[in-house]
C-alpha positions as CSV (number, residue, x, y, z in Angstrom):
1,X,-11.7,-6.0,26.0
2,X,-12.1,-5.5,22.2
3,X,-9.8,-4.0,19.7
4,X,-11.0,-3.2,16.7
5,X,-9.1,-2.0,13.3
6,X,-9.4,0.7,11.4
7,X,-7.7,1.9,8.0
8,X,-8.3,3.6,4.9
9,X,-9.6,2.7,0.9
10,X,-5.5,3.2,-0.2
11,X,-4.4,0.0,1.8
12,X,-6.1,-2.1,-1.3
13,X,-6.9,-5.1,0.8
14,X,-8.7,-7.4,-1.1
15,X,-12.5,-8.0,0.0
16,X,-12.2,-11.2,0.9
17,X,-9.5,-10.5,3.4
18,X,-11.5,-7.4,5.1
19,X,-13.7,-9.6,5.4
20,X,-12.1,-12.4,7.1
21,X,-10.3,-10.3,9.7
22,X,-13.5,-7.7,10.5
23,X,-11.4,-4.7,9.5
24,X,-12.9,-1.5,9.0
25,X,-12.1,0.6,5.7
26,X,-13.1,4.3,5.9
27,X,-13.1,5.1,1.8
28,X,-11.0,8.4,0.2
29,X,-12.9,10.3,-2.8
30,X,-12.2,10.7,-6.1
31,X,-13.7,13.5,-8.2
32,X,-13.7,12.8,-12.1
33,X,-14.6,16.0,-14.7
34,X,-16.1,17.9,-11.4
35,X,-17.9,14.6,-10.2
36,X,-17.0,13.1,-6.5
37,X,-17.0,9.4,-6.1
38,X,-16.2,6.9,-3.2
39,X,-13.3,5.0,-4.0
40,X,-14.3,0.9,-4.2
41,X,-17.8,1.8,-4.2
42,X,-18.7,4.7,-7.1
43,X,-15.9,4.2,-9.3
44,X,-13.6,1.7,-10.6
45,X,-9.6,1.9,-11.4
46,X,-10.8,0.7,-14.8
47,X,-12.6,4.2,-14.9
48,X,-10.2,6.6,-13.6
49,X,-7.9,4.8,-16.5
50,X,-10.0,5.9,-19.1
51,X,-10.7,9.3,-17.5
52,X,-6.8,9.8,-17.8
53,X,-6.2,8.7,-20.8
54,X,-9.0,11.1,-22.4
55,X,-7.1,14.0,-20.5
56,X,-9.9,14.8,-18.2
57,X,-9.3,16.0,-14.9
58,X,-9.1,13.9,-11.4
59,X,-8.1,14.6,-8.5
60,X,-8.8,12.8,-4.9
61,X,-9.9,13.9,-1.2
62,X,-9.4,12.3,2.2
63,X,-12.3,11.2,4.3
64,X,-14.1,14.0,6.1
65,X,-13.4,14.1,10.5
66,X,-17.1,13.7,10.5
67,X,-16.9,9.8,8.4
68,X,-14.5,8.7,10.8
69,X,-16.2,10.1,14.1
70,X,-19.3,8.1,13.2
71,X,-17.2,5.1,12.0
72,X,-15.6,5.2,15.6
73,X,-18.7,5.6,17.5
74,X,-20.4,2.8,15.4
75,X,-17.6,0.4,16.5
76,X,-17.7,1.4,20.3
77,X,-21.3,0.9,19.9
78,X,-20.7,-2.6,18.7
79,X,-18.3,-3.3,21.8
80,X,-15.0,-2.1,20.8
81,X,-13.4,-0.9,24.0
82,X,-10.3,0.2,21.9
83,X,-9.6,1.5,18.1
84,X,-6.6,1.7,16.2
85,X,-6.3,3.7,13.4
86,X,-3.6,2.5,10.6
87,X,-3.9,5.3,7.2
88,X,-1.4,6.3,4.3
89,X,1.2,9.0,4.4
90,X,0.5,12.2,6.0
91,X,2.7,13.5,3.4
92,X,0.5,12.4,1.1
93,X,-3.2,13.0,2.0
94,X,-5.1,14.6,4.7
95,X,-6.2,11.4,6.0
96,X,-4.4,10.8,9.3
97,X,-5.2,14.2,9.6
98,X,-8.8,14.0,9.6
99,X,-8.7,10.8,11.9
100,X,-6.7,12.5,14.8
101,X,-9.5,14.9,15.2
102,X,-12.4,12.6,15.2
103,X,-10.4,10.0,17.6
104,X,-10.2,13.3,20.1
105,X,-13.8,13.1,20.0
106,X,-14.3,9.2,20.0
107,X,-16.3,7.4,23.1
108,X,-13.0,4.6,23.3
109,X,-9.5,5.0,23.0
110,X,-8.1,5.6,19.5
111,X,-4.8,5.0,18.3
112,X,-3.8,6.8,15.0
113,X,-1.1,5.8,13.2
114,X,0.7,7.6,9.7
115,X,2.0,4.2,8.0
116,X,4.4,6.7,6.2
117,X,3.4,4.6,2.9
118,X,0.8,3.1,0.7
119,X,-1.1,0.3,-0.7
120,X,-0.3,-3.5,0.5
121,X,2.8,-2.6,2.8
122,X,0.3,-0.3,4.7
123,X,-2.2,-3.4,4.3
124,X,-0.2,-6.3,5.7
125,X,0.4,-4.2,8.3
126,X,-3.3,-3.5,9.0
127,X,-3.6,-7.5,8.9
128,X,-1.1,-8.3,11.4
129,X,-2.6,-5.8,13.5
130,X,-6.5,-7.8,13.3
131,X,-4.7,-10.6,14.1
132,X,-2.8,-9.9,17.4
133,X,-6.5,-8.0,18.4
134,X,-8.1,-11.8,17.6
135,X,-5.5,-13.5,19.3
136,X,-6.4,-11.2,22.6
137,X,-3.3,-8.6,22.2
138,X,-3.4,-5.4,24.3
139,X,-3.5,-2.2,22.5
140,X,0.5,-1.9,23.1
141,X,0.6,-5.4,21.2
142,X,-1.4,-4.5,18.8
143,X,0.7,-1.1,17.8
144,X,4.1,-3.3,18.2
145,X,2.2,-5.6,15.3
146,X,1.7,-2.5,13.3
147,X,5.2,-0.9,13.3
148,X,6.7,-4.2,13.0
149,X,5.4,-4.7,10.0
150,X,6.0,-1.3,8.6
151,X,9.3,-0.5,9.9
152,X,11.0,-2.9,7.2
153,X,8.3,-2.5,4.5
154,X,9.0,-0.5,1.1
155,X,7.3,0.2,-2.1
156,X,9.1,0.2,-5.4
157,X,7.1,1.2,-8.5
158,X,7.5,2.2,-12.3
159,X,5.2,4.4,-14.1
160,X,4.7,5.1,-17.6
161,X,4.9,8.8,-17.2
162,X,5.6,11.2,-14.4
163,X,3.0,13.3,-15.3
164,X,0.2,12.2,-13.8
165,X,2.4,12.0,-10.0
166,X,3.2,16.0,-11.7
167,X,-0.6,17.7,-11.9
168,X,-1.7,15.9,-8.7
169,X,1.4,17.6,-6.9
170,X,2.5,14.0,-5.5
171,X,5.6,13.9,-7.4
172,X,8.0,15.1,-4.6
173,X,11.6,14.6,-4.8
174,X,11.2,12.8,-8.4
175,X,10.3,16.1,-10.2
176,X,14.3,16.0,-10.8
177,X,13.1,13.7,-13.0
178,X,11.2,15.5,-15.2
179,X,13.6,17.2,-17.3
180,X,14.3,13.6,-19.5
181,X,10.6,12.2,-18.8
182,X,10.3,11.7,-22.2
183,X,13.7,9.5,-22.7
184,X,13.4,7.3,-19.7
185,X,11.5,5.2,-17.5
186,X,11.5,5.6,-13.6
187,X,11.7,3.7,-10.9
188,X,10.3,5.5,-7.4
189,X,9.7,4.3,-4.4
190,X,7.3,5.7,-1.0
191,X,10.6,6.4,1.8
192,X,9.6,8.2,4.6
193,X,6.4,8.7,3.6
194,X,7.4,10.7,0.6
195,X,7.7,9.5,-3.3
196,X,11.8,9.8,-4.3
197,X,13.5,8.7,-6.9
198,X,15.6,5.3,-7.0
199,X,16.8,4.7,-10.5
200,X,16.2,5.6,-14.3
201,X,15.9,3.6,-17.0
202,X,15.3,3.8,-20.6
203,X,12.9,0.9,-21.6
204,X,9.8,-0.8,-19.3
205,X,11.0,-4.2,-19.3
206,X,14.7,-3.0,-17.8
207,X,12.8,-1.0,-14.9
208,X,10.8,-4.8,-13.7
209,X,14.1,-6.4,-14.1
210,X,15.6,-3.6,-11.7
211,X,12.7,-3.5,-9.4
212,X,12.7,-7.4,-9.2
213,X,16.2,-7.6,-8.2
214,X,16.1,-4.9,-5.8
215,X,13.1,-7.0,-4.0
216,X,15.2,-9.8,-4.1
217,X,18.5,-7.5,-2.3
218,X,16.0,-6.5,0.1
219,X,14.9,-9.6,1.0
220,X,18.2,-11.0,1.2
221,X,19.4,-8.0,3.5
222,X,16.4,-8.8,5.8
223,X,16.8,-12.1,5.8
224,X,13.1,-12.7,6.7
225,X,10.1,-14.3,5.2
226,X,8.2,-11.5,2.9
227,X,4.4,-10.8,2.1
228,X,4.7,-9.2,-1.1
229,X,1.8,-7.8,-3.5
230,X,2.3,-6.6,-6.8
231,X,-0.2,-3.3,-7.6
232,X,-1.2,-2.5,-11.2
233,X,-3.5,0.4,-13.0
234,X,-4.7,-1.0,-16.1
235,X,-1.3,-3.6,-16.5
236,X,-2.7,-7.0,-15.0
237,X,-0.6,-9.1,-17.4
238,X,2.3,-7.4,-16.9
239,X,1.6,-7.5,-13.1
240,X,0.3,-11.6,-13.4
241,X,4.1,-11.9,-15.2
242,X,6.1,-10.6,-11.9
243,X,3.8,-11.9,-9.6
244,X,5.2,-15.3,-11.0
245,X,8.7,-14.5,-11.3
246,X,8.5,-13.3,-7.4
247,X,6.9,-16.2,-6.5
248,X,9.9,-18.3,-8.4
249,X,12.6,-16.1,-7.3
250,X,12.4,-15.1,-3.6
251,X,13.4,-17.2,-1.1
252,X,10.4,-19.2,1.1
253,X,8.0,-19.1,-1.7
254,X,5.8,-16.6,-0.8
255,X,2.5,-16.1,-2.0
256,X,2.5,-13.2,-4.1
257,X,-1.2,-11.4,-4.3
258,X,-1.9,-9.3,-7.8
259,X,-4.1,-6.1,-6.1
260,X,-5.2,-4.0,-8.6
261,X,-4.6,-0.1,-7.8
262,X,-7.7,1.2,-6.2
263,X,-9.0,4.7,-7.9
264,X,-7.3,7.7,-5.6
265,X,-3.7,6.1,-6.5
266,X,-4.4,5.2,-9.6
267,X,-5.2,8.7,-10.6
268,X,-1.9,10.0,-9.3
269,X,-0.1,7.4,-10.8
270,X,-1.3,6.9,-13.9
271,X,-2.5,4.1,-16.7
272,X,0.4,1.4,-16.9
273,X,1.9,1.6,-13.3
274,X,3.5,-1.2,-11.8
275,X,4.3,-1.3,-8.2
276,X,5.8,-4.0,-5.4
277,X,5.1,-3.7,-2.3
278,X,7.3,-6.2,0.1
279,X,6.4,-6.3,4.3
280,X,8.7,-8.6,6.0
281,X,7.7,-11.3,8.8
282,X,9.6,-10.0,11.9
283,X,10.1,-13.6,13.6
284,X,9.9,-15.8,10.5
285,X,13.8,-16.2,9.0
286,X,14.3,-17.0,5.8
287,X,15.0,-20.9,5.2
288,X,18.6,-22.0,4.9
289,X,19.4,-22.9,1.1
290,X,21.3,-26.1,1.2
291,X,24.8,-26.4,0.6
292,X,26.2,-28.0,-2.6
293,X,27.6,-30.8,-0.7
294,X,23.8,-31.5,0.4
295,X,22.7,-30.9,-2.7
296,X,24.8,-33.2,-4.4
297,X,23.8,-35.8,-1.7
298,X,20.5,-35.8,-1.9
């Protein structure tokens, strides 16, 4: 029995990490001034930066049914008895879309699953899947990895401007934002697969100090050990900075990876975003600080 794993170009695993764990990564498209590109192979987020700061129009597709029916017959041709599928919010893209009706068509089982979010807390998810598969985990394992994972997961963000999340019709819930876009800064997050507002602020450095804390209340109401990743379009100092103060301030030390924002969410996003994505370890509680007794002690 072999299970392989499947996801999409949005989970913005880094290479060395696809690698590692033999995932497969079906790419989205981006199309720049009339021009279609493959996400992580055509185009670069330094690119689609550029393009948007120069006005021109982009806008992104999902994968065609016909990429993912010869990506699944190309792993049951390499020996996977079983797939499962992990891609970003159906409320977001087609994608999921797209691999349900090639999986009807697929030589092997395939499990398709709507992560209901984005980026690395879809991505650690995808990892924890690979790893129950290498460790010999039954498909019903290997879902129970996945949803474990994402259950508990959330995404937090700030973006320069809401109008980039405005033309490419992602904006949601947050367009109630629009009316002072020019006098605040907002904070957003993916919940239930949808983009919603969370809080407003009126300068950038206010917004990371109210994104970092609420990471840290979320870990603290878990009260498990966190993966976390900090996303960035164009920002990587600013995303370098809170990658160290996470790293500092969360409990268990967690490595915190710096992912740069592949092209298809970048252009929705826009030039200067910043998000946090944070996937707790079901199983793994968060070490017991020491009392000041203790500490005094020692």
């Amino acid at each position: 029995m072999s299970t392989r794993v499947v996801t999409d170009s949005t989970s913005y695993l880094p290479r060395e990490v696809v690698e590692r764990h033999g995932l497969e990564v079906v790419p989205l498209h981006v199309v720049v001034g009339g021009r279609d590109f493959v996400e992580g192979r055509d185009i670069s987020a330094a690119q689609v930066a550029a393009a948007l700061r120069e006005y021109t129009i982009v806008t992104t597709s999902r994968p065609t049914p016909q990429v993912f029916a010869e990506t699944y017959q190309r792993l049951a041709a390499e020996g996977a008895t079983s797939i499962v599928s992990v891609h970003l919010s159906s409320q977001m893209s087609g994608t999921v879309e797209a691999a349900r009706l090639a999986a009807a068509e697929a030589p092997v089982p395939v499990e398709v699953i709507d992560s209901e979010t984005i980026g690395m807390a879809m991505g650690f998810a995808v990892v924890a899947a690979a790893e129950a598969a290498a460790n010999g985990a039954e498909v019903p394992e290997v879902l129970e990895a996945v949803h474990s994972r994402l259950g508990p997961s959330g995404v937090l963000f700030y973006v320069d401007t809401l109008e980039h999340l405005r033309r490419g019709g992602r904006i949601g819930a947050a367009s109630a934002l629009l009316g002072s876009a020019l006098a605040i800064k907002p904070i957003l997050a993916v919940r239930g697969g949808r983009i919603v507002p969370v809080e407003k602020v009126r300068t950038s450095s206010r917004a990371v100090a109210r994104i970092e804390a609420m990471v840290l209340d979320q870990v603290a109401k878990g009260g498990h050990v966190v993966d976390i990743a900090v996303h960035h379009l164009d920002a990587p100092a600013r995303a370098e900075q809170i990658a160290g103060e996470l790293h500092t301030l969360v409990p268990g030390s967690p490595q915190v990876l710096v992912v740069e924002l592949g092209a298809v969410v970048g252009a929705h996003v826009g030039p200067g975003t910043v998000a946090i994505a944070v996937s707790p370890r079901p199983g793994e509680p968060l070490p017991e600080s020491p009392s000041p007794g203790e500490v005094a002690g020692s």
